[in-house]
C-alpha positions in Angstrom: 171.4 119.2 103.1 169.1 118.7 100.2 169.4 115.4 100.5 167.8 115.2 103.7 165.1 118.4 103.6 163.3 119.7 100.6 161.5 123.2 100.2 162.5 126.5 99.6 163.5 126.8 103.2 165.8 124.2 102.9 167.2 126.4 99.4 167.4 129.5 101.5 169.4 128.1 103.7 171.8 126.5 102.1 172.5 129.6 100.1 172.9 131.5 103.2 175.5 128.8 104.2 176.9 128.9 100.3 176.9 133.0 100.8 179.4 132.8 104.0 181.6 129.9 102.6 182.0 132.9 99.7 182.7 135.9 102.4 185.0 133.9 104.1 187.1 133.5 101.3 187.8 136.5 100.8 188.5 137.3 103.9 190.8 134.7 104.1 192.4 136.1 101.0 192.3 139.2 102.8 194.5 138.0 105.9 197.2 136.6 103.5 197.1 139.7 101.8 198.1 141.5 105.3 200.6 139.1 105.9 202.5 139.1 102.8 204.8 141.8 101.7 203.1 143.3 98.7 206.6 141.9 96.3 205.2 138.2 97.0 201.4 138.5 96.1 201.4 137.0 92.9 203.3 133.9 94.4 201.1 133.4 97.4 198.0 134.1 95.4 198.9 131.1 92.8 200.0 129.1 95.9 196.6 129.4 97.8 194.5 129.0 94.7 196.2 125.8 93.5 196.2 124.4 96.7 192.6 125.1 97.2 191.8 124.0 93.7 194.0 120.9 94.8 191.9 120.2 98.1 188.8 120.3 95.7 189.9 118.0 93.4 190.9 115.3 96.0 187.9 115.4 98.2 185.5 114.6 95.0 187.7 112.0 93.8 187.6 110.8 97.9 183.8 111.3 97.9 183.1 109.6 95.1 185.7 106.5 95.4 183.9 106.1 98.9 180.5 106.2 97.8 181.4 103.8 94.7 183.5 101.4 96.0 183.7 101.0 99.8 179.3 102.1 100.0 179.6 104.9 102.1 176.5 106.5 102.9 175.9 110.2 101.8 175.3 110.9 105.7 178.8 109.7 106.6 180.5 111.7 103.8 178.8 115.1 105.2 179.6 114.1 108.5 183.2 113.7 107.3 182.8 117.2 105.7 181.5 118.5 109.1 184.4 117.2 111.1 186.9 118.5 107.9 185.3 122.1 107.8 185.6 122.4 111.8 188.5 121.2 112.1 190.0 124.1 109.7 187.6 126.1 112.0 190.1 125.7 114.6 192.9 125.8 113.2 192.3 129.5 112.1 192.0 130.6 116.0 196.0 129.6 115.9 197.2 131.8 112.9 199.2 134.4 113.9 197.7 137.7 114.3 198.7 140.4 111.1 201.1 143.3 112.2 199.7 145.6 109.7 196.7 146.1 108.0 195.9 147.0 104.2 193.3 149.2 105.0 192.9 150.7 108.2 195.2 152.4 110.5 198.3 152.1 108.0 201.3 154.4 109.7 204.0 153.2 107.2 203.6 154.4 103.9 203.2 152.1 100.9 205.7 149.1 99.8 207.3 149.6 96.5 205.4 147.9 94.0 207.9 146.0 91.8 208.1 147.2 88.2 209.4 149.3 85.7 210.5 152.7 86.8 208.7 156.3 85.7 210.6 157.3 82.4 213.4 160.0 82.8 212.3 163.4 82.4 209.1 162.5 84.4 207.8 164.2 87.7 206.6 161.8 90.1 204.4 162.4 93.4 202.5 160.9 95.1 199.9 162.4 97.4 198.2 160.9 100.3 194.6 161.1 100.9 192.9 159.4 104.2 193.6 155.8 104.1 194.1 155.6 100.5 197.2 156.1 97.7 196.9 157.9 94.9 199.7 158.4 92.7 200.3 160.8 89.8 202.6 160.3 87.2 202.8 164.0 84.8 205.2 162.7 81.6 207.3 165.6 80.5 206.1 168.0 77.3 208.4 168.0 74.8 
């Protein structure tokens, strides 16, 4: 966009647009999250940042092997972005819906976290409070 419009207006908004590309990634992170038992987070979360890191990587190679070597304009590569970036738009309407939520309205309680196990001869509770877990682990006085 800089390329075409100068000014501050022009700076504004493409921080705007640089500010939402942010929120939705987390929000996307979010959704996986929802979808995933909590036992598989670490997996999916190297998964989707190597494939997003991935994605990156190829389209600037793409970009700039284009502009190099076949003299595409910078119009047509942000009109290839365009088409890319909507494209994905659309695809998101056909994800499936989450059947739980991490947040709000939880009626289960929590998945077991994978992990080592209190040490014996500790008391272990856990108390809920409103949407939120906190547990408590008291180690036994010797």
């Amino acid at each position: 966009m800089l390329l075409f419009a100068h000014g501050v207006v022009a700076m504004q908004l493409v921080e705007f647009f640089y500010g939402m590309v942010t929120a939705t990634e987390v929000a996307y992170y979010a959704y996986i999250y929802s979808v995933v038992s909590t036992q598989h987070y670490q997996r999916v979360t190297s998964y989707c940042r190597s494939v997003t890191l991935a994605a990156a990587t190829v389209a600037a190679v793409l970009g700039q092997l284009l502009v190099s070597l076949a003299h595409v304009s910078y119009f047509s590569l942000n009109a290839i972005t365009l088409a890319s970036v909507s494209l994905a738009f659309l695809c998101a309407f056909f994800l499936p819906m989450p059947q739980r939520s991490m947040f709000f309205h939880r009626r289960d309680g929590p998945e077991p976290v994978p992990g080592p196990q209190p040490p014996a001869g500790s008391i272990h509770c856990s108390k809920y409070y409103s949407e939120y877990t906190v547990k408590l682990s008291i180690q036994k006085l010797d």
